[in-house]
BALUM-49310 format. One record per residue (C-alpha): residue number from 1; residue in three letters; z, x, y negated. Coordinates in Angstrom, 2 decimals, padded with zeros to 5 digits. Each point is the difference from the previous one (the first is absolute). Example, Ala and Ser with C-alpha at 12.3 -4.5 7.8 and 13.67 -1.06 7.14 Angstrom:
2
1/ALA/007.80/012.30/004.50
2/SER/-000.66/001.37/-003.44
This chain:
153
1/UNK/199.69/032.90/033.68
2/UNK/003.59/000.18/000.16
3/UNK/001.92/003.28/000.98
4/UNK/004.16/-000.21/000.84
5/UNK/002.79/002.76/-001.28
6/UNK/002.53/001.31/002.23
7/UNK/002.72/-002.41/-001.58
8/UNK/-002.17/-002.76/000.46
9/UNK/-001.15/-000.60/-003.72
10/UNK/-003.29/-001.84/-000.12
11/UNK/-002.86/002.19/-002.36
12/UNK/-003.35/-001.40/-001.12
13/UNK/-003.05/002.96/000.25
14/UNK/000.82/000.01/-003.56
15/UNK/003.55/000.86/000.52
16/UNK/001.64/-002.85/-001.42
17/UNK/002.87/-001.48/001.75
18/UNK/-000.94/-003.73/001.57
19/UNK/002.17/-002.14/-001.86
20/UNK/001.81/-002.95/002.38
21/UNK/-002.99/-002.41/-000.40
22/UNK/-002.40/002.46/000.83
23/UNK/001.61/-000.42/003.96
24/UNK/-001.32/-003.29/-000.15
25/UNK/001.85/-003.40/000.13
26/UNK/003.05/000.02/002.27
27/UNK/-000.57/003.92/000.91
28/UNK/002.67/002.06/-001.46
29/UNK/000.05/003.92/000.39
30/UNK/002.61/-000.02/002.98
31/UNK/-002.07/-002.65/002.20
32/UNK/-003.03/001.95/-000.60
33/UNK/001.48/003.14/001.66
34/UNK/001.36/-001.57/002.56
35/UNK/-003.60/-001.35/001.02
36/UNK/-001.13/003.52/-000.48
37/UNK/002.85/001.58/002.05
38/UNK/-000.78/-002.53/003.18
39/UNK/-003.29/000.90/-000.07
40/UNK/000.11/003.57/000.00
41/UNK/002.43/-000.33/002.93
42/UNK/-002.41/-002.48/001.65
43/UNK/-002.73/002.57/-000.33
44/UNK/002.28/002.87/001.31
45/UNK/001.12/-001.88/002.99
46/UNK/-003.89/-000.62/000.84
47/UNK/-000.76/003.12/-000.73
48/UNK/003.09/001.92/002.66
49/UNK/-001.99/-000.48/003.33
50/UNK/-003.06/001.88/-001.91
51/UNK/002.14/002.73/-001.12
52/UNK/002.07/000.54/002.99
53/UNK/-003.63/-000.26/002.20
54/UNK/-001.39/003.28/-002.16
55/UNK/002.89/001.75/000.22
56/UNK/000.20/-000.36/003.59
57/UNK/-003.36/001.42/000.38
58/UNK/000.73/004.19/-000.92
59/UNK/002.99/-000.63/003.31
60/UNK/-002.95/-000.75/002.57
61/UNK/-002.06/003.18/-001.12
62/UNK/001.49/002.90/001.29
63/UNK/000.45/-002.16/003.45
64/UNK/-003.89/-000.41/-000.46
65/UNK/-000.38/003.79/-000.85
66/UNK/002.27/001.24/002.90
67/UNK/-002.02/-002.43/001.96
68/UNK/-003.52/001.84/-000.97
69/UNK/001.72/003.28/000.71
70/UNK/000.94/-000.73/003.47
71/UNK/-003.47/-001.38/000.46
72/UNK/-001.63/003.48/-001.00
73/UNK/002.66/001.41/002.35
74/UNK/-001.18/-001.92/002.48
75/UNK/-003.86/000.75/-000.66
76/UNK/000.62/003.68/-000.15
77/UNK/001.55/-000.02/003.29
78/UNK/-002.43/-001.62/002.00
79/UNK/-002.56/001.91/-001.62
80/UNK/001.57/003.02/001.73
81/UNK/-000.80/000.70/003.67
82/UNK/-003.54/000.50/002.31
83/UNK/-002.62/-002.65/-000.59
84/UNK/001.08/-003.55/002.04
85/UNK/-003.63/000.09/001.80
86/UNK/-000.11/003.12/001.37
87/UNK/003.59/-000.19/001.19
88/UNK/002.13/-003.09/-000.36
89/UNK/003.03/001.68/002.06
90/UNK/000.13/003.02/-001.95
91/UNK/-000.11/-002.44/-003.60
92/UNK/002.03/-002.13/001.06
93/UNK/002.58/002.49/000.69
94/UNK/-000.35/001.75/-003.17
95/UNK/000.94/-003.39/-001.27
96/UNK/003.22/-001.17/001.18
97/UNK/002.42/002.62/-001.87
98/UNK/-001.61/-000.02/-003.12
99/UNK/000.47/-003.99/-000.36
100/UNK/003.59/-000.22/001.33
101/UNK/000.56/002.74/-002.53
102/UNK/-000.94/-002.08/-002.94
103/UNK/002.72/-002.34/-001.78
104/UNK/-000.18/-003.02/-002.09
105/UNK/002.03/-002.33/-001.41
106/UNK/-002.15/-002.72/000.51
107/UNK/000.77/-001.88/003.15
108/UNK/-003.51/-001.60/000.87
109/UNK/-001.61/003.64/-000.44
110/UNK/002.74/001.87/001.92
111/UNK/-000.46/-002.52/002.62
112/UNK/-004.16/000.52/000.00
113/UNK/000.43/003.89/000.10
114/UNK/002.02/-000.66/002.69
115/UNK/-001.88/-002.54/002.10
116/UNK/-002.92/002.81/-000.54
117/UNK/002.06/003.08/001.40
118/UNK/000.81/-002.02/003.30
119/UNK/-003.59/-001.04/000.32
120/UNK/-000.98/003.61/-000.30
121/UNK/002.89/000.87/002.43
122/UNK/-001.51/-002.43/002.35
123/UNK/-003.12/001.28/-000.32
124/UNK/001.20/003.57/000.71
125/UNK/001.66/-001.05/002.89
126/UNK/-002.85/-001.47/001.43
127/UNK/-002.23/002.62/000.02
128/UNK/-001.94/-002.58/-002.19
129/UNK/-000.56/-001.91/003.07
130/UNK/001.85/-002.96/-000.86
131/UNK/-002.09/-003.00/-001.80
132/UNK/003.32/-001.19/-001.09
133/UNK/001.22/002.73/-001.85
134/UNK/-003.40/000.74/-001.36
135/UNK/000.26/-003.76/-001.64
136/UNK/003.55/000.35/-000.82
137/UNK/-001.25/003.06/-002.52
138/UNK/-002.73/-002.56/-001.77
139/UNK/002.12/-002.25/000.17
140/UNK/002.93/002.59/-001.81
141/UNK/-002.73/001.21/-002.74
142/UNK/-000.90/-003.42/-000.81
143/UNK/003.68/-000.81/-001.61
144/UNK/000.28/003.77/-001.26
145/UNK/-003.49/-001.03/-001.88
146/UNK/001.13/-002.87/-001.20
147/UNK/002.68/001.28/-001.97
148/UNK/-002.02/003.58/-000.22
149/UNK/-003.21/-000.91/-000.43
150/UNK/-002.32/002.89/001.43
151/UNK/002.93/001.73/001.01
152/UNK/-000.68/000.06/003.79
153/UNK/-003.34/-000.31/000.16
């Protein structure tokens, strides 16, 4: 086994320099290095998209982590209120401020929390007469789960 010194001298385990036709025939020092050099380059060039694909995972976290925040938010709020059964109206009026109240950066969760405080609104309206407005909050919950699971449940 072979090891390499900053200036590029050639030592044996034993410490010994290599003499010249140690290299082999037709290798002299300076080729050798230069095989050595593109090959270390080779392997840092494959080795960039790896890199750069770790280091961009610590940037998505706190978006993940703001994410989880809003969805306890979100949780906590529509845990709040009389029970859903016993009266719809009265729940889903205890609803609607809390959820426009709550902000995200996220655009797909800001949008469901959304969609979910005009269903309630609807439903409000309505007395809870209206079918439609009735399916418009399953339907709401449904993408506030999916990006919250349990969260309006």
């Amino acid at each position: 086994m072979e090891t390499s010194e900053p200036d590029g001298a050639w030592l044996l385990i034993s410490g010994a320099p290599r003499s010249e036709t140690e290299h082999g025939p037709g290798q002299p020092t300076h080729l050798r290095s230069r095989r050595v050099a593109a090959l270390t380059l080779t392997l840092g060039l494959a080795a960039a998209p790896v890199l750069a694909a770790c280091s961009s995972a610590p940037a998505h976290a706190p978006a993940a982590a703001a994410v989880a925040a809003t969805c306890t938010q979100v949780g906590d709020a529509l845990a709040d209120g009389p029970d859903p059964d016993a009266d719809p109206v009265g729940y889903a009026e205890a609803q609607i401020k809390p959820l426009r109240a709550i902000t995200t950066s996220d655009p797909a969760l800001r949008a469901a929390i959304s969609d979910l405080a005009t269903a309630y609104a609807g439903v409000f309206d309505s007395h809870a007469k209206d079918s439609t407005a009735t399916k418009a909050v399953a339907t709401a919950a449904r993408k506030v789960n999916a990006i919250c699971p349990g969260a309006a449940s």
